[in-house]
N, C-alpha and C positions, 0 to 999 in steps of 0.2 A: 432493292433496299428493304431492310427489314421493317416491318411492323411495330408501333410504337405501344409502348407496353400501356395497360388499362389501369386506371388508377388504384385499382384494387392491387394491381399485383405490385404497384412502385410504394403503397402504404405496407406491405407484406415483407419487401425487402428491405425497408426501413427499419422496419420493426424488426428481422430478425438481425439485421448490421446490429442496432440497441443492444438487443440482447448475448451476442458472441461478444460484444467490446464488452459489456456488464459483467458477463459472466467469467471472461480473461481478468480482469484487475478484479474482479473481487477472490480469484482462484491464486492470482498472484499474491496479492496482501498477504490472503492467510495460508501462504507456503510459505512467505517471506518470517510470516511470526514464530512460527514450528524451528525455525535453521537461527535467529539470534537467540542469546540467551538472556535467561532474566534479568532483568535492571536489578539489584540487590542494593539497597540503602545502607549505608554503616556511617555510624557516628563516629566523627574524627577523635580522637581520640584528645584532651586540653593540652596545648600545647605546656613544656616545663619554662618558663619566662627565667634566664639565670645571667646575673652579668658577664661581658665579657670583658675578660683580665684582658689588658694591654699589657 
């Protein structure tokens, strides 16, 4: 049976699981931002209000 790990080494594995998840989504995010494009605001243009003939 194997030997049960020292608490030093199950806080070391913790910490570096923490930091591989951190460092995947925050790698992800900002790949994810670079591939959409910019949001561009444009004012609609007033509509022309004109009755309609029957």
């Amino acid at each position: 049976m194997p030997e049960p790990w020292s608490d030093r080494q199950v806080i070391l594995a913790i910490a570096l699981t923490l930091i591989l998840v951190l460092g995947l989504v925050l790698g992800s995010v900002s790949h994810n931002r670079k591939q959409q494009a910019p949001m561009l605001w444009r004012d609609t243009p007033p509509s022309k209000t004109t009755p309609l003939a029957i």
